[in-house]
C-alpha positions as CSV (number, residue, x, y, z in Angstrom):
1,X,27.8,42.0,-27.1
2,X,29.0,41.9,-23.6
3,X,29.9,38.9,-22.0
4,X,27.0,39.6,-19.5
5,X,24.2,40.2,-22.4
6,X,26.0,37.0,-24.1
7,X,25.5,34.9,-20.6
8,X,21.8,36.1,-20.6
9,X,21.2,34.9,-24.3
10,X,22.7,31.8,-23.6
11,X,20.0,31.0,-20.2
12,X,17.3,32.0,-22.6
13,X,19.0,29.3,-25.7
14,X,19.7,26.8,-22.8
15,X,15.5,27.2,-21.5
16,X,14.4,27.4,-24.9
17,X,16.0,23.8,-25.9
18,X,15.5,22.7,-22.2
19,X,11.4,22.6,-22.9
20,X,11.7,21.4,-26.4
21,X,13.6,18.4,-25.8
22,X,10.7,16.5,-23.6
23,X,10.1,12.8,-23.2
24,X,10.0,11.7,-26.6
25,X,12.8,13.4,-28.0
26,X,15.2,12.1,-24.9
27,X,14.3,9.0,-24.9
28,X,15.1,8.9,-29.2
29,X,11.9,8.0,-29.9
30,X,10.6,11.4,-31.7
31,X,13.4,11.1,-33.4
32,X,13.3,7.6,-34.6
33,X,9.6,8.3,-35.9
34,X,10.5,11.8,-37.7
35,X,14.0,11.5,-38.8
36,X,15.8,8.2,-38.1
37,X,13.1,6.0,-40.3
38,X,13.6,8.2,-43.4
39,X,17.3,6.4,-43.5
40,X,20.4,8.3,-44.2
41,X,18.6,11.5,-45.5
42,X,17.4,12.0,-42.3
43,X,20.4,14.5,-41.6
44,X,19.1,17.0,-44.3
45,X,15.9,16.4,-42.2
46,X,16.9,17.8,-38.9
47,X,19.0,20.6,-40.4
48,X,16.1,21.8,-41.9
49,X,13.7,21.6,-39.2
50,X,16.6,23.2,-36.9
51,X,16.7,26.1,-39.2
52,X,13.0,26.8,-38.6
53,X,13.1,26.7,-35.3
54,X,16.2,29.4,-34.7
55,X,14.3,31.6,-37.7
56,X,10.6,31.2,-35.6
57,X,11.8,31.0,-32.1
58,X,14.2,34.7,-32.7
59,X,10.6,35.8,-34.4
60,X,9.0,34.6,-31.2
61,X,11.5,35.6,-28.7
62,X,11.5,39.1,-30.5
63,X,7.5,39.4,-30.2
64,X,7.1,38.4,-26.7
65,X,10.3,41.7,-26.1
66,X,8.4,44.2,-28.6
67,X,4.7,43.5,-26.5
68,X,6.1,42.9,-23.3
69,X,4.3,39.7,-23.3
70,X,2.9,38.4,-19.9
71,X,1.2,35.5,-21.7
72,X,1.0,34.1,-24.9
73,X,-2.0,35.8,-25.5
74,X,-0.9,39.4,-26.8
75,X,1.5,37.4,-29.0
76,X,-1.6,35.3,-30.9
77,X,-3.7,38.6,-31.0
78,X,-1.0,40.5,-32.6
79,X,-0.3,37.7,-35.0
80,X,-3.9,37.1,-36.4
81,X,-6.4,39.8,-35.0
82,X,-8.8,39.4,-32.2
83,X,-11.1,36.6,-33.4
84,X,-8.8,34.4,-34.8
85,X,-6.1,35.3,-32.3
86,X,-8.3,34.2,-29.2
87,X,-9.3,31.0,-30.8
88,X,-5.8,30.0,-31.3
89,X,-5.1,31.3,-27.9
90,X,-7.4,28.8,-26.6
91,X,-6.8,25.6,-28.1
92,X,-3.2,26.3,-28.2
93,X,-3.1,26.5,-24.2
94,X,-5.9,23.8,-23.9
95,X,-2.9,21.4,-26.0
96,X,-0.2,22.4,-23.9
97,X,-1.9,21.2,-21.3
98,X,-2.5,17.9,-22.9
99,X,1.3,17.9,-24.1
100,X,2.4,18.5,-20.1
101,X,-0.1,15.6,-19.0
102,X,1.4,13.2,-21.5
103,X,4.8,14.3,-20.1
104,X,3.5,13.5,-16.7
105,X,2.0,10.1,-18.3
106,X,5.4,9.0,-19.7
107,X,7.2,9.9,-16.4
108,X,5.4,7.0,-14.7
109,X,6.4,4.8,-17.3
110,X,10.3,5.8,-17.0
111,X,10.1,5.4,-13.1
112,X,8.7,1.9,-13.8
113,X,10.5,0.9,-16.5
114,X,14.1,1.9,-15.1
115,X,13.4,1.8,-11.0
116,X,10.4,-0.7,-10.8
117,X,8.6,1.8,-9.3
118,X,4.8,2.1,-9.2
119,X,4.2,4.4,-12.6
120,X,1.3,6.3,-10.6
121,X,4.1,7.0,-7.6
122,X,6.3,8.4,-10.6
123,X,3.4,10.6,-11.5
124,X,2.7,11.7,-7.9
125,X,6.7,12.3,-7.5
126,X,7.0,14.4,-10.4
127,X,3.7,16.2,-9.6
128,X,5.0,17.5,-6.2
129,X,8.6,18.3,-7.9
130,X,6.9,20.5,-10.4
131,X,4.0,22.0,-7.3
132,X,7.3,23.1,-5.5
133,X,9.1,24.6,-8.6
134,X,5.6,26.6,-9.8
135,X,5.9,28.4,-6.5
136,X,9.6,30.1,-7.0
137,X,10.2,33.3,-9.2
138,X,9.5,33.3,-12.9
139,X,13.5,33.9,-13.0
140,X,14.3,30.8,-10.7
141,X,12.5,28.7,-13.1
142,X,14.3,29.8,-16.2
143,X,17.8,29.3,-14.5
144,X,16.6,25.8,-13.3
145,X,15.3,24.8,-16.7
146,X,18.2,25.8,-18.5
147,X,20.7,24.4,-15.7
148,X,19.0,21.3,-16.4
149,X,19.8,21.2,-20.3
150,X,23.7,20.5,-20.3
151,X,23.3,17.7,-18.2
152,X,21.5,16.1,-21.5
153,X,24.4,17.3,-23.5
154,X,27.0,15.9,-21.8
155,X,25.2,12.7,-21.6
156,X,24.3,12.9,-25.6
157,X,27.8,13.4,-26.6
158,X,29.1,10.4,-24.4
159,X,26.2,7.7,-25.1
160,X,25.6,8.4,-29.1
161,X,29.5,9.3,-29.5
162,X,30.2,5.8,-28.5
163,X,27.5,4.2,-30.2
164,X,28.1,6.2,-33.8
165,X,31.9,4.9,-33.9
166,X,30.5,1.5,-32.9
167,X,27.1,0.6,-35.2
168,X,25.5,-2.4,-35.4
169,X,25.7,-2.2,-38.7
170,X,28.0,-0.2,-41.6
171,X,26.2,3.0,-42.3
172,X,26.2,2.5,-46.1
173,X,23.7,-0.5,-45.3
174,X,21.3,1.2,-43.1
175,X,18.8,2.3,-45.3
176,X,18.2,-1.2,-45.7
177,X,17.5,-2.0,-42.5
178,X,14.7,1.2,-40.9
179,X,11.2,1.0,-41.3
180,X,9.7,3.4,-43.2
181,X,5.9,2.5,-42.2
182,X,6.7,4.5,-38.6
183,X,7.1,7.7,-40.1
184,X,4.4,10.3,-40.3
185,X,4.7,10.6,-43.7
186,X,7.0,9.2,-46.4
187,X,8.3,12.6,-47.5
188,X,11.2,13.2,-45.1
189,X,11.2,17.0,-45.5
190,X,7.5,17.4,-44.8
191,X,8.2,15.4,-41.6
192,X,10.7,17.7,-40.4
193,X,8.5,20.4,-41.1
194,X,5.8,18.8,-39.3
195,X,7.9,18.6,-36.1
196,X,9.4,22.1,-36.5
197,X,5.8,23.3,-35.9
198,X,5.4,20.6,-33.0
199,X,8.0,21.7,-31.2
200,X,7.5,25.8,-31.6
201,X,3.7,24.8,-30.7
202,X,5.5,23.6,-27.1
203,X,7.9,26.6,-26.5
204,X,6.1,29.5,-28.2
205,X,4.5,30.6,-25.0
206,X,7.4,30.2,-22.2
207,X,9.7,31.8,-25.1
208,X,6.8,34.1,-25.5
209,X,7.5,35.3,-21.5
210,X,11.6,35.0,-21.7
211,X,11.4,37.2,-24.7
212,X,9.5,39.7,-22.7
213,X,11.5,39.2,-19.5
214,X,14.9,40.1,-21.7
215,X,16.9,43.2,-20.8
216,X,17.3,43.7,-24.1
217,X,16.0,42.8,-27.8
218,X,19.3,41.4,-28.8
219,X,19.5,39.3,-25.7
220,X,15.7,37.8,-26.4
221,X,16.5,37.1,-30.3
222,X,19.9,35.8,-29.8
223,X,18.6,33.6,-26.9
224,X,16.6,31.8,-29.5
225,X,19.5,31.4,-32.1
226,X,21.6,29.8,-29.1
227,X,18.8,27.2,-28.7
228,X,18.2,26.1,-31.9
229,X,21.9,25.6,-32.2
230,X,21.8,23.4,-29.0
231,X,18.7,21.4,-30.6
232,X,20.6,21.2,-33.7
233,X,23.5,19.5,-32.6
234,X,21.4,17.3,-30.1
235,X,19.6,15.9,-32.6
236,X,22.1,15.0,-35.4
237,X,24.0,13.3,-32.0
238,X,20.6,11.3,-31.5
239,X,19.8,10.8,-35.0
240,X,22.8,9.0,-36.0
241,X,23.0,7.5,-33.0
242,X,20.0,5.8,-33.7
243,X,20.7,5.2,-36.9
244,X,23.7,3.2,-35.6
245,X,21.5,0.7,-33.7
246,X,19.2,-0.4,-36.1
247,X,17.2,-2.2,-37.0
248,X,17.0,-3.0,-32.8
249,X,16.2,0.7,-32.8
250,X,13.0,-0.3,-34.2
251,X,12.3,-3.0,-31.4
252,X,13.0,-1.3,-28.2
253,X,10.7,1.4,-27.1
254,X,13.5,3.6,-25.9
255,X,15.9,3.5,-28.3
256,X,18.5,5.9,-25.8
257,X,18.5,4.1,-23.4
258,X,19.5,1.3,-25.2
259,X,22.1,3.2,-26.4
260,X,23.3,3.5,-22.8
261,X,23.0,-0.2,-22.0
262,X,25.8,-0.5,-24.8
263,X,28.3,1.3,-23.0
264,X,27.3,-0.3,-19.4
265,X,24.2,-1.6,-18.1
266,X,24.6,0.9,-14.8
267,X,24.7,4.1,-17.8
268,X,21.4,3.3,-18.3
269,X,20.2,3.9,-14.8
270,X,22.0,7.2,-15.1
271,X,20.6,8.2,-17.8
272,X,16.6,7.6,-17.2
273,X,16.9,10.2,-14.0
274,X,18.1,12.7,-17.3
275,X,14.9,11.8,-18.7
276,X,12.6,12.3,-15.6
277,X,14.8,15.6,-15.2
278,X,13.9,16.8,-18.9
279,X,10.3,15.7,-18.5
280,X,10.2,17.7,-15.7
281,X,11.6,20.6,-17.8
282,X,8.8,20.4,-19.9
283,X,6.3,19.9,-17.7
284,X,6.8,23.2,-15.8
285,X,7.5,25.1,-19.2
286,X,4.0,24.2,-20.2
287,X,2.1,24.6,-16.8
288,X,3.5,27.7,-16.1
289,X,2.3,29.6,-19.7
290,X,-1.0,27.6,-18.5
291,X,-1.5,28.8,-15.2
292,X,-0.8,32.4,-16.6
293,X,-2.9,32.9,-19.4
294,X,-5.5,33.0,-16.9
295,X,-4.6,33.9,-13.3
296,X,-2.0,36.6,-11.9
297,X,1.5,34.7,-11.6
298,X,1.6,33.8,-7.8
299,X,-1.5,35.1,-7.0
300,X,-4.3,33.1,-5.0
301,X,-6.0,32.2,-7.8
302,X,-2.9,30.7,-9.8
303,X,-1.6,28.3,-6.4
304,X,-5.8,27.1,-6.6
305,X,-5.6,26.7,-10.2
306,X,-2.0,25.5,-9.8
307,X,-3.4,22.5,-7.8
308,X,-6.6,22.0,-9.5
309,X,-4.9,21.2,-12.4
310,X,-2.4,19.0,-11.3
311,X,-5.0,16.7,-9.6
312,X,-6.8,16.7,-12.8
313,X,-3.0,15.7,-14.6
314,X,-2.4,12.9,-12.2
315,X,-6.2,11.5,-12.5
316,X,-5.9,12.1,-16.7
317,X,-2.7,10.4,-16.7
318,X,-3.7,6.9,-16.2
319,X,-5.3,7.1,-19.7
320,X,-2.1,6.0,-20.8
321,X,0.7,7.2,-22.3
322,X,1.1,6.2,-26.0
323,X,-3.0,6.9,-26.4
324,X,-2.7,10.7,-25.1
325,X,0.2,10.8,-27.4
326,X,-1.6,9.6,-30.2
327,X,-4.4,12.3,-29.7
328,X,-2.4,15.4,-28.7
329,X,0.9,15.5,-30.6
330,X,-0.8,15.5,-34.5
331,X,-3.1,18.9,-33.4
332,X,-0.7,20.8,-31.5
333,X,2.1,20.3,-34.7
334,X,-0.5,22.0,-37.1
335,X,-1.4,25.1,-35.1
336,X,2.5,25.4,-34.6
337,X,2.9,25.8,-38.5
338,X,0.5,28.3,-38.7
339,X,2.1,30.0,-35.8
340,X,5.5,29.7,-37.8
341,X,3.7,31.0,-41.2
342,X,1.9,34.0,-39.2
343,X,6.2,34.8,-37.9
344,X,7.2,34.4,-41.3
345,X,4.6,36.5,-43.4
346,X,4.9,39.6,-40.2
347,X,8.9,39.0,-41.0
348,X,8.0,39.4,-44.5
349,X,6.1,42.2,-44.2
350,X,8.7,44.0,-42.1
351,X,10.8,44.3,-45.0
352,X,8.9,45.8,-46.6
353,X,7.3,48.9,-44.4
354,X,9.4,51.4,-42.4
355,X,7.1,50.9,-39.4
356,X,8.0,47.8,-38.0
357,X,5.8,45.5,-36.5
358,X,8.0,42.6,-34.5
């Protein structure tokens, strides 16, 4: 592959883990819940739900190329028929616009917790920053998304690199020390699973539209592979990391940023305006899919819809955060395995016709 085709892939990897990695996983909370509080054998966990998502997002990626996907509607259609299709296709986007108002929820908390500032100004500040970005080409937002990302990389690398040759405790004795009553279930592979189909459930429609928007299939599929890789190594960086705090990993709500207030107390400042950045990431990866499914992009009726819908976030977002979490998040996981199982039985049965169908 040309270095060219190779630079696209990588802006469609770097986009791809840009919308995955939202609030929770940031902050090290998702990944205290799913992985961290299974112990040691949490590694294996995060491998495994990595795997999935470069195997479902290149199926993904690949389908949005194939259909020339405007929406992630043609991709659900295709994937289980007209009448089972539009169903998903509905409460799919209803969710993701649930998931992007508890992003928009938890950015009023960060601004509070690490500025003092009024959470409902956070809301209203992130609101106009992601009004602005709505407005600019499909391909502007991409680049923006994905320019975003390695500004989380390079702060992962430096916070939990410190904080994993430095833990609170040895790391033969941790699994004595993390609470296993915060994990979904107690069968750490299921977990992983579980948030495998969380997270495709979040990106399957922008990757959806970067698949289609690829010059070329190789570009879309290998885009995905690149950021799954980037998620994988994220996330065995913030796993361990958190493992190396406990058990005050299990007291503070944001376990990362404590993790930042270990190396210096001004890191931490630094690295909640990542967070609001990677909230924002998400939130206009998941308004945008939203906005399109049922208006022309840019068109009148997407800037009215644009702003109905983001007075409607800002008024549903002083529910509270943890409660919209507690609502959205447990739905959106299951209709992102049968998402991944619909990929994996139309992968399946590509290998075994001659006409293929991804």
């Amino acid at each position: 592959m040309s270095q060219g085709k190779n630079r696209a892939s990588w802006r469609i990897g770097f986009a791809y883990a840009g919308i995955l990695v939202g609030a929770g996983f940031s902050t090290g909370q998702e990944v205290l819940q799913f992985f961290a509080s299974h112990g040691m054998v949490s590694i294996f966990g995060i491998i495994l739900a990595a795997l999935i998502l470069m195997f479902v997002g290149r199926q993904a990626a690949k389908l949005g190329f194939r259909l020339n996907a405007e929406s992630h509607e043609t991709p659900l259609r295709a994937l289980f028929g007209e009448k089972v299709g539009l169903v998903i296709d509905y409460v799919l986007i209803f969710f993701l616009y649930g998931i992007a108002v508890v992003m928009i929820a938890g950015s009023g908390a960060t601004f509070n917790q690490a500025f003092g500032i009024h959470p409902q100004l956070g809301v209203l500040i992130l609101i106009l920053l992601t009004f602005v970005t709505l407005l600019l080409d499909f391909n502007k937002i991409v680049n923006i998304i994905g320019g975003i990302t390695p500004l989380l990389i390079v702060a992962v690398v430096i916070i939990t690199g410190y904080n994993i040759l430095n833990p609170y405790v040895p790391y033969s004795e941790v699994n004595n020390y993390v609470d296993s009553s915060r994990t979904p279930s107690s069968f750490w592979w299921f977990d992983a699973i579980t948030y495998a189909g969380l997270a495709l459930a979040t990106g399957f429609s922008f990757l959806s539209i970067m698949g289609s928007e690829a010059q070329r299939h190789a570009i879309a599929r290998r885009g995905a592979i690149y950021g799954g890789l980037i998620l994988l190594v994220m996330m065995l960086l913030v796993n361990v990391g958190v493992l190396s705090i406990m058990p005050t990993a299990n007291e503070v709500p944001l376990p990362a940023m404590e993790m930042a207030d270990n190396m210096a107390p001004w890191l931490g400042a630094v690295y909640s305006i990542i967070i609001i950045l990677l909230i924002y990431n998400s939130v206009v990866g998941l308004m945008y899919p939203f906005l399109t499914r049922f208006t022309e992009p840019y068109s009148k009726k997407y800037k009215v819809m644009m702003v109905i819908s983001l007075i409607a976030a800002f008024i549903i977002s002083n529910v509270g955060f943890v409660e919209l979490v507690n609502i959205v998040y447990p739905i959106l996981g299951y209709i992102g395995l049968a998402i991944s199982a619909a990929l994996l039985v139309r992968w399946i049965m590509n290998k075994n016709t001659k006409k293929k169908l991804l």
